[in-house]
N, CA, C and O atoms as a GROMACS GRO file, in nm:
protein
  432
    1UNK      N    1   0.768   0.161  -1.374
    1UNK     CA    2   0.781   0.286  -1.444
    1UNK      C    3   0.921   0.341  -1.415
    1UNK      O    4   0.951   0.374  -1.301
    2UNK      N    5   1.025   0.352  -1.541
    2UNK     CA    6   1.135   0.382  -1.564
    2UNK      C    7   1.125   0.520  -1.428
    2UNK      O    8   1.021   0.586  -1.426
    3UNK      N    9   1.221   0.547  -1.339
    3UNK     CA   10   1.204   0.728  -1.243
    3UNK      C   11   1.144   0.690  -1.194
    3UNK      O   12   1.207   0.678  -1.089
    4UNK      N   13   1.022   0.637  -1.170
    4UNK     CA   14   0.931   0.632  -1.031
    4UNK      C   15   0.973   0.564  -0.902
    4UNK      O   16   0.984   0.443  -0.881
    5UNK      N   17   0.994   0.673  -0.815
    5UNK     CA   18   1.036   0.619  -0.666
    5UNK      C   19   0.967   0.641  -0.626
    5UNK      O   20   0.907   0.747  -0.641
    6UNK      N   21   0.919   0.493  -0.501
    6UNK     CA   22   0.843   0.461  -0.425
    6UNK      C   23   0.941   0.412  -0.254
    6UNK      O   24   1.025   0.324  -0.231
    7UNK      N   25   0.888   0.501  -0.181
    7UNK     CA   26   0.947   0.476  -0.049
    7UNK      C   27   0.922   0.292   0.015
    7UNK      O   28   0.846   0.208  -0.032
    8UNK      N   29   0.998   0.281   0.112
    8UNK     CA   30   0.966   0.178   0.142
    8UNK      C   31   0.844   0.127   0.243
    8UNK      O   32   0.813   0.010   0.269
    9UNK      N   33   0.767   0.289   0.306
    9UNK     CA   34   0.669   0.244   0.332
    9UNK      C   35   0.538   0.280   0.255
    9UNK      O   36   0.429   0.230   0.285
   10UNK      N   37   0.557   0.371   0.153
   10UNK     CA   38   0.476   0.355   0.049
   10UNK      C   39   0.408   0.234  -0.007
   10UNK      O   40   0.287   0.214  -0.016
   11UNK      N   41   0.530   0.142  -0.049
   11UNK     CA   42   0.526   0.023  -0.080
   11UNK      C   43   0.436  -0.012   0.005
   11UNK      O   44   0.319  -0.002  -0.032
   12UNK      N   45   0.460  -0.055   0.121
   12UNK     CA   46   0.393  -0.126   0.200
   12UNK      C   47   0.252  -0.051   0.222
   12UNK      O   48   0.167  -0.127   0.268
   13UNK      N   49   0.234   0.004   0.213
   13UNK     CA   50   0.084   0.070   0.234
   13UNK      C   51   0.018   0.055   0.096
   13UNK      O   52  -0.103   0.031   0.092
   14UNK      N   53   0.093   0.067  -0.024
   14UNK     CA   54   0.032   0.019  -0.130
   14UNK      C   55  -0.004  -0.150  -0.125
   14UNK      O   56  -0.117  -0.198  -0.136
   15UNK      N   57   0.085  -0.202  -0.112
   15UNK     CA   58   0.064  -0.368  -0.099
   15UNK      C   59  -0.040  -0.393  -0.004
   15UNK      O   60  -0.122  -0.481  -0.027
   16UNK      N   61  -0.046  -0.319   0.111
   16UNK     CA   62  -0.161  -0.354   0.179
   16UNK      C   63  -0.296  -0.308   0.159
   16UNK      O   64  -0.392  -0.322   0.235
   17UNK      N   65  -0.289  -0.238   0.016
   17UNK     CA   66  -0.398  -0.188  -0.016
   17UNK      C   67  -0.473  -0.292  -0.071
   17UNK      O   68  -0.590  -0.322  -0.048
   18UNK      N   69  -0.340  -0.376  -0.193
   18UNK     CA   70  -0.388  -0.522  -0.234
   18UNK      C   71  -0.457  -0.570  -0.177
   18UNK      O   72  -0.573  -0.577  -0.219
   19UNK      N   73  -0.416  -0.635  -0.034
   19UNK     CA   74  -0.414  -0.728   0.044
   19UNK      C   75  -0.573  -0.705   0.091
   19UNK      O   76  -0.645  -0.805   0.096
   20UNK      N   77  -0.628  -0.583   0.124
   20UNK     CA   78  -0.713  -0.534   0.177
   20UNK      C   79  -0.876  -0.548   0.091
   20UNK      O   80  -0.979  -0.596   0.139
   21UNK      N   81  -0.858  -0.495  -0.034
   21UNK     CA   82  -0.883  -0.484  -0.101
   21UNK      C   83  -1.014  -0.453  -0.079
   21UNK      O   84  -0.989  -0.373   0.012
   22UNK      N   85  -1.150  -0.449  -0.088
   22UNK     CA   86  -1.274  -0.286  -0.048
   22UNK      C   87  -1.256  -0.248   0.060
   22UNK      O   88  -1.300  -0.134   0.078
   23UNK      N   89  -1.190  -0.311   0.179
   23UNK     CA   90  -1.184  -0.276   0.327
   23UNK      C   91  -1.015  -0.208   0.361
   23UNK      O   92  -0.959  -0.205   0.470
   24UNK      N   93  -0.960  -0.154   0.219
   24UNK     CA   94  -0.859  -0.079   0.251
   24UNK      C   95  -0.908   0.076   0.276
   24UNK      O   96  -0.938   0.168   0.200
   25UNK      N   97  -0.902   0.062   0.418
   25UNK     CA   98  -0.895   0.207   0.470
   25UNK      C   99  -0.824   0.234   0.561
   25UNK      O  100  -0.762   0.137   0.604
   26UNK      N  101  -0.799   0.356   0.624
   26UNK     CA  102  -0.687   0.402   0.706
   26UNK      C  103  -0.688   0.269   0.825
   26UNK      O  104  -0.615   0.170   0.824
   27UNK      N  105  -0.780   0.301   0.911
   27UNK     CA  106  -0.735   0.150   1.022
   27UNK      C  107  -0.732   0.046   1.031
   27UNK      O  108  -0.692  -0.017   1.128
   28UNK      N  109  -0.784  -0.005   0.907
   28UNK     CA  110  -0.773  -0.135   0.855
   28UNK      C  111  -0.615  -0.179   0.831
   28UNK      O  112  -0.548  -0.269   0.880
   29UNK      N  113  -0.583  -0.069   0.725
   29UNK     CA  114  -0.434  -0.099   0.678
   29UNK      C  115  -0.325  -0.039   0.817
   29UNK      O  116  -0.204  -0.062   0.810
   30UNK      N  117  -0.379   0.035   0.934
   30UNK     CA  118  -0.288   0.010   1.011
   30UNK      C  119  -0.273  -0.156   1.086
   30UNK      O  120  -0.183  -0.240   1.081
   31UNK      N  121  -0.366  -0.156   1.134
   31UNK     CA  122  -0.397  -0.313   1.167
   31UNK      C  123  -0.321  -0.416   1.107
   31UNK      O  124  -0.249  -0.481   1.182
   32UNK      N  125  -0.324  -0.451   0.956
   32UNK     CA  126  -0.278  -0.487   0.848
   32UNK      C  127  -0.128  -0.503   0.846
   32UNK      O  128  -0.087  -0.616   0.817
   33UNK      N  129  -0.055  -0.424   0.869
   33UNK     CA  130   0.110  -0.365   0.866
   33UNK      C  131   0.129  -0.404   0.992
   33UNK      O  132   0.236  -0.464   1.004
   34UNK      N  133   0.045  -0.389   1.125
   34UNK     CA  134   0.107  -0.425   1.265
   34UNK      C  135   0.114  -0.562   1.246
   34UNK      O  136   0.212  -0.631   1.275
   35UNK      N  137   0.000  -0.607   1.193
   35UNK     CA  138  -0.033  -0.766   1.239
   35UNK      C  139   0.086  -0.820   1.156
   35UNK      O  140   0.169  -0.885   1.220
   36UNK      N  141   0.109  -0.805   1.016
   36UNK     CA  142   0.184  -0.898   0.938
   36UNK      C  143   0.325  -0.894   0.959
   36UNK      O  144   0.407  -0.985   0.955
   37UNK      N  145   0.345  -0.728   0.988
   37UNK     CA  146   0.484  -0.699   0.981
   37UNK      C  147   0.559  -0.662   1.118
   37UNK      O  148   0.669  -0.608   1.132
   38UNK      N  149   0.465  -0.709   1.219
   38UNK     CA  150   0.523  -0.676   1.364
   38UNK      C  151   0.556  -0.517   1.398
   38UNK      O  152   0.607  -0.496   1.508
   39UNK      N  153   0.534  -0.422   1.325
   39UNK     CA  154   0.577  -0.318   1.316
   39UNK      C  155   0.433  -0.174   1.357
   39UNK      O  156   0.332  -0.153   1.291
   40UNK      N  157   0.478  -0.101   1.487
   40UNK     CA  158   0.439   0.021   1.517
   40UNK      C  159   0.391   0.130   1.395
   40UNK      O  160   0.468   0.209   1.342
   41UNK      N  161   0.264   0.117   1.367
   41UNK     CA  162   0.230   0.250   1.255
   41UNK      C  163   0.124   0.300   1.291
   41UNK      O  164   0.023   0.240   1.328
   42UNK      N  165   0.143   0.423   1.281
   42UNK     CA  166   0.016   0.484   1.351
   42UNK      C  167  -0.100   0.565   1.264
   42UNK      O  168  -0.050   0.652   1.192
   43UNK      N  169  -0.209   0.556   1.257
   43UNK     CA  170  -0.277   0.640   1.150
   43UNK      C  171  -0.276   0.745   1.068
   43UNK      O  172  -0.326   0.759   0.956
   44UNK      N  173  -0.188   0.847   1.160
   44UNK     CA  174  -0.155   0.941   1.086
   44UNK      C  175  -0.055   0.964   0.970
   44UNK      O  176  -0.031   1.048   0.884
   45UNK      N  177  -0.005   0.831   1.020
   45UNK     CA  178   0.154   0.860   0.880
   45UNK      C  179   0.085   0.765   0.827
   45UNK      O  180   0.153   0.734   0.729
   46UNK      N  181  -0.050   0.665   0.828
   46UNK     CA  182  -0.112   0.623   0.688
   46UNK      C  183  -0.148   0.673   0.593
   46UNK      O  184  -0.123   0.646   0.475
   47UNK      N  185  -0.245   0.792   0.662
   47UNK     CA  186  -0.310   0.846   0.576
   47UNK      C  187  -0.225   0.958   0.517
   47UNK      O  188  -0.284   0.987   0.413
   48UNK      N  189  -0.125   1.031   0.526
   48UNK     CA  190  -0.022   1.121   0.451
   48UNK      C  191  -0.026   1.005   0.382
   48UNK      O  192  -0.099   1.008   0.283
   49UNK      N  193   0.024   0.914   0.401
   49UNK     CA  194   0.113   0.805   0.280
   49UNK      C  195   0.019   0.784   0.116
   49UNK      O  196   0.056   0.768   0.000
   50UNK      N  197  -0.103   0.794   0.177
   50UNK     CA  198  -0.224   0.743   0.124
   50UNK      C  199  -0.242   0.836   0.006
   50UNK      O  200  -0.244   0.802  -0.112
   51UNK      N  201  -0.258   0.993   0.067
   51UNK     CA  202  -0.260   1.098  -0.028
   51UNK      C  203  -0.117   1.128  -0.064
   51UNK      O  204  -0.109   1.232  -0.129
   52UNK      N  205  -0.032   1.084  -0.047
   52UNK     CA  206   0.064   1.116  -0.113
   52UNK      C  207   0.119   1.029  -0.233
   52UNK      O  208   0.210   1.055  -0.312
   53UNK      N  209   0.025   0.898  -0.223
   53UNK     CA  210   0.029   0.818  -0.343
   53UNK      C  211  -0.068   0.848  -0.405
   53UNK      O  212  -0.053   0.827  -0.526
   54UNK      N  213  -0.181   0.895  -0.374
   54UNK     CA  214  -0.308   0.968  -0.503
   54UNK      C  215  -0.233   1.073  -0.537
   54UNK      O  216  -0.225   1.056  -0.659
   55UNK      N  217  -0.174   1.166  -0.514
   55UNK     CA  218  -0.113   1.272  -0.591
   55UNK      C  219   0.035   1.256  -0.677
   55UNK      O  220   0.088   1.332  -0.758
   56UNK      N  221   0.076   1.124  -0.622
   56UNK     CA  222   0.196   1.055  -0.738
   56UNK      C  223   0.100   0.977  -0.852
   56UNK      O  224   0.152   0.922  -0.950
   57UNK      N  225  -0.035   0.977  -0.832
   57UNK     CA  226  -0.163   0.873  -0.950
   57UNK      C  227  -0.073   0.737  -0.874
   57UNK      O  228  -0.062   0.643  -0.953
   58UNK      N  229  -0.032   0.721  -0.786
   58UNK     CA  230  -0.055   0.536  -0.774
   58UNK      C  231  -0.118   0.469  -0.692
   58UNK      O  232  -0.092   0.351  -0.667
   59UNK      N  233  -0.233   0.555  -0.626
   59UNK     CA  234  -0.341   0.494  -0.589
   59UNK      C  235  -0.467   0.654  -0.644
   59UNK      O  236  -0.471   0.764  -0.698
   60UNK      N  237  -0.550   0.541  -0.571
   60UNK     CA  238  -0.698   0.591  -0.600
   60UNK      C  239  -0.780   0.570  -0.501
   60UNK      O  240  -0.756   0.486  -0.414
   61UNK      N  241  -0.927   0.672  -0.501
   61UNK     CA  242  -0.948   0.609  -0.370
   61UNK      C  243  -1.116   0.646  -0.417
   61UNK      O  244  -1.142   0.725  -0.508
   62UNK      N  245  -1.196   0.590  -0.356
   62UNK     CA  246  -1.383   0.632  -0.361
   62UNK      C  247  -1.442   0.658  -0.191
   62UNK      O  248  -1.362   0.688  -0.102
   63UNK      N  249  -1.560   0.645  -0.170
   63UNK     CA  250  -1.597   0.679  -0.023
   63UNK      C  251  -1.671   0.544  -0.053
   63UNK      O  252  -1.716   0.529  -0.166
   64UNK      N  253  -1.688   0.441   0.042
   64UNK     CA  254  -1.784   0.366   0.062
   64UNK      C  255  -1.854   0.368   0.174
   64UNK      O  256  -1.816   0.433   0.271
   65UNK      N  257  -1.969   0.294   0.173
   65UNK     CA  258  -2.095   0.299   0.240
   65UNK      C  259  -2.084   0.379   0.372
   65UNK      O  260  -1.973   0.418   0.408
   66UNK      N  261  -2.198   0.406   0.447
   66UNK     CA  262  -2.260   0.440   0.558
   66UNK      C  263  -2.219   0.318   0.662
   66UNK      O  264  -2.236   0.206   0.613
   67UNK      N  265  -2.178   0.320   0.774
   67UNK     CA  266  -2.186   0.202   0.913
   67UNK      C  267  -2.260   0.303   0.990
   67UNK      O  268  -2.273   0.422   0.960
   68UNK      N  269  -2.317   0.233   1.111
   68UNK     CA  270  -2.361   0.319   1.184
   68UNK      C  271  -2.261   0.269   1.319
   68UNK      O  272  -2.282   0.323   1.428
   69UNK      N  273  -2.158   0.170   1.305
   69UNK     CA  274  -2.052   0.169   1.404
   69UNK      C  275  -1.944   0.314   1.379
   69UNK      O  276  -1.906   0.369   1.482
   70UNK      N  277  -1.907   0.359   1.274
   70UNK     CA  278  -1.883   0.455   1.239
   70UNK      C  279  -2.006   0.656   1.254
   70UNK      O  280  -1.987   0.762   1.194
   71UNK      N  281  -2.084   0.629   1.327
   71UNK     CA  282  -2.191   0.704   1.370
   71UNK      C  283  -2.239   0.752   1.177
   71UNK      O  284  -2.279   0.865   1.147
   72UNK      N  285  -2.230   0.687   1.121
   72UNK     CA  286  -2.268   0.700   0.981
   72UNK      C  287  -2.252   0.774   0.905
   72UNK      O  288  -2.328   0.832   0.827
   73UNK      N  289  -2.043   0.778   0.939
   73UNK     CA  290  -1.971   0.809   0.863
   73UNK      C  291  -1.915   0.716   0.747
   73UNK      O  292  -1.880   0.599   0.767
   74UNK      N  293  -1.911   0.772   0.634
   74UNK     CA  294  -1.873   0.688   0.526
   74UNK      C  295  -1.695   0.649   0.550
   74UNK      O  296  -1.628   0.712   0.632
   75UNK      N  297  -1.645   0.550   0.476
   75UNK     CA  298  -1.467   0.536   0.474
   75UNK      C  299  -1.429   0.583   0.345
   75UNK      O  300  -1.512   0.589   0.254
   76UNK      N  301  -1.360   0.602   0.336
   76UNK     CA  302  -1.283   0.642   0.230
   76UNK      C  303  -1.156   0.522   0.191
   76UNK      O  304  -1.057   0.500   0.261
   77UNK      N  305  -1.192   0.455   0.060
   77UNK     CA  306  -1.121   0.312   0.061
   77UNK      C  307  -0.991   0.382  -0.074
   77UNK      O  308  -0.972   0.477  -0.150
   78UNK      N  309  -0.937   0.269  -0.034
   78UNK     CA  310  -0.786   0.312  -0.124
   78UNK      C  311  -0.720   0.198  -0.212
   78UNK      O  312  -0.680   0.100  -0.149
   79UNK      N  313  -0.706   0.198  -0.338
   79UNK     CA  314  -0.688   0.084  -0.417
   79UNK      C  315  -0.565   0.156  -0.496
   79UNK      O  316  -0.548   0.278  -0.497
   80UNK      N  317  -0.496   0.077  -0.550
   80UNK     CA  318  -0.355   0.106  -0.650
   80UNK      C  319  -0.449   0.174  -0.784
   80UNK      O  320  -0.571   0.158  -0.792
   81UNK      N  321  -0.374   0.243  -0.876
   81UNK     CA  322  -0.400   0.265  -1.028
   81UNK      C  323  -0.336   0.201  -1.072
   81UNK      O  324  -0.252   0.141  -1.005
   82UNK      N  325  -0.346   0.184  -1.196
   82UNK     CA  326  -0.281   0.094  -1.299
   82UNK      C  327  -0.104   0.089  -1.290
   82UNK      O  328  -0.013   0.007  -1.282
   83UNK      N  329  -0.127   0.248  -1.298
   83UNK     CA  330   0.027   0.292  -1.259
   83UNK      C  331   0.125   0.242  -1.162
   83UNK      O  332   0.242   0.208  -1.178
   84UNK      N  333   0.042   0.245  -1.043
   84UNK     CA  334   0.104   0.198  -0.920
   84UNK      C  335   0.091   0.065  -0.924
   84UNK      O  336   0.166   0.008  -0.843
   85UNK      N  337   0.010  -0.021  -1.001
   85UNK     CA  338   0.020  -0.111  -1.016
   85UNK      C  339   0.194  -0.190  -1.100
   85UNK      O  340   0.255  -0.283  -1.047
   86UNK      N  341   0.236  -0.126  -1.227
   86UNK     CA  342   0.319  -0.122  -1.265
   86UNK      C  343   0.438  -0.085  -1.157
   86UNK      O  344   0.534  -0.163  -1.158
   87UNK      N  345   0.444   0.019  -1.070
   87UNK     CA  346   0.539   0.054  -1.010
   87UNK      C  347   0.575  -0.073  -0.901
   87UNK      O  348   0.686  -0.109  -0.862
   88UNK      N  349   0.456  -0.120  -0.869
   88UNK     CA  350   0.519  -0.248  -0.793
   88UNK      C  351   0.584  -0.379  -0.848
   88UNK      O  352   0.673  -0.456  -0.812
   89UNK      N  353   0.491  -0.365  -0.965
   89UNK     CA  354   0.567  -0.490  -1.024
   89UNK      C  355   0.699  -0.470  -1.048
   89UNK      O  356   0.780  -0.562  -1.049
   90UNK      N  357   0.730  -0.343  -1.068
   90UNK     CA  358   0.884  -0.281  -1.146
   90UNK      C  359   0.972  -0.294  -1.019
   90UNK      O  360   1.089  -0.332  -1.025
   91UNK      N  361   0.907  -0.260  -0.900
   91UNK     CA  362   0.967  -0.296  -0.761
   91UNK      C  363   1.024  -0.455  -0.711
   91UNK      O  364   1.137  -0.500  -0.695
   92UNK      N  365   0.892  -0.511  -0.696
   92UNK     CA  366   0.929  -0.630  -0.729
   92UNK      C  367   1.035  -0.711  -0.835
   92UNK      O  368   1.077  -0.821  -0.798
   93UNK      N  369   1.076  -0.661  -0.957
   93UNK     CA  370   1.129  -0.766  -1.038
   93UNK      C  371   1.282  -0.681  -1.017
   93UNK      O  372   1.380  -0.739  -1.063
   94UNK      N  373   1.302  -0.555  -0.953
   94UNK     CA  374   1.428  -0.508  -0.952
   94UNK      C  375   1.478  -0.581  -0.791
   94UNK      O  376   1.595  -0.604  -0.759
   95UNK      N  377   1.363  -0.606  -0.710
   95UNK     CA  378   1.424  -0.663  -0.603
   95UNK      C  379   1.472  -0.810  -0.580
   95UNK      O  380   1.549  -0.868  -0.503
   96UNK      N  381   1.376  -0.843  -0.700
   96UNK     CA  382   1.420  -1.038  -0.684
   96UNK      C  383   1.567  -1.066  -0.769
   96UNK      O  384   1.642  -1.156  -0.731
   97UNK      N  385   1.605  -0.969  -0.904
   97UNK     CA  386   1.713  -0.968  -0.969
   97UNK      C  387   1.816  -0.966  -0.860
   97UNK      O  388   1.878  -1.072  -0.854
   98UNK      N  389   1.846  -0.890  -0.787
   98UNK     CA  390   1.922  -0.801  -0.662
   98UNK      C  391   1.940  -0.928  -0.549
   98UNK      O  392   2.040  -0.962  -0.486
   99UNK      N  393   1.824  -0.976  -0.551
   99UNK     CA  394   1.828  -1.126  -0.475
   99UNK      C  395   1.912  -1.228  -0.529
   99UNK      O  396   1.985  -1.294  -0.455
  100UNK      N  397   1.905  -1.251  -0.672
  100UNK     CA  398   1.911  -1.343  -0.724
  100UNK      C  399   2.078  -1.360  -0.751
  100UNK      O  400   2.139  -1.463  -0.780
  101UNK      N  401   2.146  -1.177  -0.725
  101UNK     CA  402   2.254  -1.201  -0.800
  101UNK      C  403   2.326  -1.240  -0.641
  101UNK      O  404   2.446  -1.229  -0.662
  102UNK      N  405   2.311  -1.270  -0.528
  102UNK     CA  406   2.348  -1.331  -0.411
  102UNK      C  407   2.335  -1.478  -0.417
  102UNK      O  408   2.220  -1.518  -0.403
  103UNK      N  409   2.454  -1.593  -0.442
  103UNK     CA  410   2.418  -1.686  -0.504
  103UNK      C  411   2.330  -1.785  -0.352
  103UNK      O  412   2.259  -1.885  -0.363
  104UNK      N  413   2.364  -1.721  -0.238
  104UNK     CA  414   2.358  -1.778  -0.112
  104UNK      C  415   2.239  -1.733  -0.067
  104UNK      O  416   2.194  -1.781   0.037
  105UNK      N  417   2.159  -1.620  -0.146
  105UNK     CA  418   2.060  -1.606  -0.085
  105UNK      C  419   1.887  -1.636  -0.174
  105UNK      O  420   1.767  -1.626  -0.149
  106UNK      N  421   1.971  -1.672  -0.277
  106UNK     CA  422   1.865  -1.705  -0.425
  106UNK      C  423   1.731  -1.701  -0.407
  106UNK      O  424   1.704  -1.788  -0.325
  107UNK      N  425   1.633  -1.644  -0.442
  107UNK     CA  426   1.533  -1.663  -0.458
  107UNK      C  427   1.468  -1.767  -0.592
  107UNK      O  428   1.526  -1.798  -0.696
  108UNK      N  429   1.366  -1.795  -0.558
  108UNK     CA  430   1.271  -1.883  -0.669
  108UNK      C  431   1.179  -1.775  -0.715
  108UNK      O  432   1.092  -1.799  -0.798
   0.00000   0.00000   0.00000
């Protein structure tokens, strides 16, 4: 989407929403970001991130089920919109161009 800026850990909390996909919830996707990306994130700047992409519409989110490891509290799961769906792809194809024009560092 032509204007739509997306931070760079936006991104990544969106992508790991992908990645996640019904089990994207706040500690999951911290987990998620430590494990893949070696990188310190702590719950609280997930979940800002989280609502701050439902109120840009590029994610979405529902409550799923009852655990009783959770004392039978429901999660609240987080998936891209269509939108945000677009915004990554638009992310993606401006970053591989940007790659591509580095003849030494080329991507496929």
């Amino acid at each position: 989407m032509k204007g739509e800026y997306l931070g760079e850990f936006e991104e990544l909390v969106l992508l790991t929403c992908l990645i996640l996909k019904e089990d994207a919830y706040g500690i999951n996707i911290v987990n998620e970001i430590k494990q893949r990306m070696s990188r310190s994130v702590n719950l609280s700047s997930v979940h800002v991130t989280l609502y701050r992409l439902e109120d840009k519409g590029l994610a979405k989110s529902y409550m799923g089920g009852t655990t009783s490891d959770r004392g039978g509290r429901r999660k609240r799961i987080f998936e891209p919109t269509d939108k945000g769906m677009e915004v990554l792809q638009e992310l993606k194809a401006n970053k591989v161009n940007i790659w591509n024009a580095i003849p030494e560092l080329k991507l496929s």
